[in-house]
C-alpha positions as CSV (number, residue, x, y, z in Angstrom):
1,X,80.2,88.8,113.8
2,X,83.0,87.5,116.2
3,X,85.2,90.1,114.9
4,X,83.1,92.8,115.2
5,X,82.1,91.6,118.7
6,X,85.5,91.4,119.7
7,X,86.6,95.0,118.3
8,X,83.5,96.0,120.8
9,X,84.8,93.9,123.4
10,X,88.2,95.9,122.8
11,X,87.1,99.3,122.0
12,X,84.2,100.0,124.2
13,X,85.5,101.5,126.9
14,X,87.8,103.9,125.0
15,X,87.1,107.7,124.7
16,X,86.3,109.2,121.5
17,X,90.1,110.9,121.4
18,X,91.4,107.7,122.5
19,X,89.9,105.5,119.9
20,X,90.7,108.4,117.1
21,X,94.1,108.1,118.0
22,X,94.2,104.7,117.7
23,X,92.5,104.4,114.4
24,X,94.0,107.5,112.5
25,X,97.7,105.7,111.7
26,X,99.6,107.4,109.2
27,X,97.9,106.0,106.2
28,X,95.1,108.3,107.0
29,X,97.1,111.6,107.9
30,X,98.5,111.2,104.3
31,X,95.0,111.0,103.0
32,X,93.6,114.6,101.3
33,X,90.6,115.7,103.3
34,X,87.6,114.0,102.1
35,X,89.9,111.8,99.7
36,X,91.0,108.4,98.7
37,X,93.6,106.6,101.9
38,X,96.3,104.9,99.7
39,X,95.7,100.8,99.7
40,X,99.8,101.0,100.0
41,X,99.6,103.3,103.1
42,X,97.2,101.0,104.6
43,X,98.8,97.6,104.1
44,X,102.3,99.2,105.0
45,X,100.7,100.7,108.1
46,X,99.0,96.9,108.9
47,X,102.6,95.5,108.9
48,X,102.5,94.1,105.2
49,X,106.0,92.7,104.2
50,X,107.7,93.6,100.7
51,X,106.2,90.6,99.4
52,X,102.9,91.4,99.8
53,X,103.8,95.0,99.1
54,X,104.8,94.3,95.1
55,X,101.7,91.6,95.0
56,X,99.0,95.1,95.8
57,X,101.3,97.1,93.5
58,X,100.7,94.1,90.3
59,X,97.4,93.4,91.4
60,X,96.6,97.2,91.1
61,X,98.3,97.7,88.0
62,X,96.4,94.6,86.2
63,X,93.3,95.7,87.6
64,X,93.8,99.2,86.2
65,X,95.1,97.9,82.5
66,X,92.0,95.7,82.2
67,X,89.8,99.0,82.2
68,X,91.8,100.9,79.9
């Protein structure tokens, strides 16, 4: 609840083009309409270090081999 109140707090005043163009990063102009945004694109775009980077890519790629 705090962060939501304080994302109100912090947004409220914005107009809707404002607040679109601070919320539609890169991540999401790489997206296909109506599709999937890349988890990569998104943690890259959040400031995510290499580190964390290859820890989404192996945690992906177990994830995926244990429903195969």
């Amino acid at each position: 609840m705090r962060c939501i109140d304080e994302s109100i707090e912090e947004n409220y005043h914005l107009r809707f083009s404002d607040l679109t163009a601070k919320s539609h990063d890169t991540a999401w102009q790489k997206a296909v309409s109506n599709g999937e945004i890349d988890l990569l694109d998104v943690a890259k775009c959040g400031g995510a270090g290499n580190d964390m980077i290859e820890y989404i890519k192996e945690s992906s790629e177990n994830r995926l081999a244990a429903f195969e």
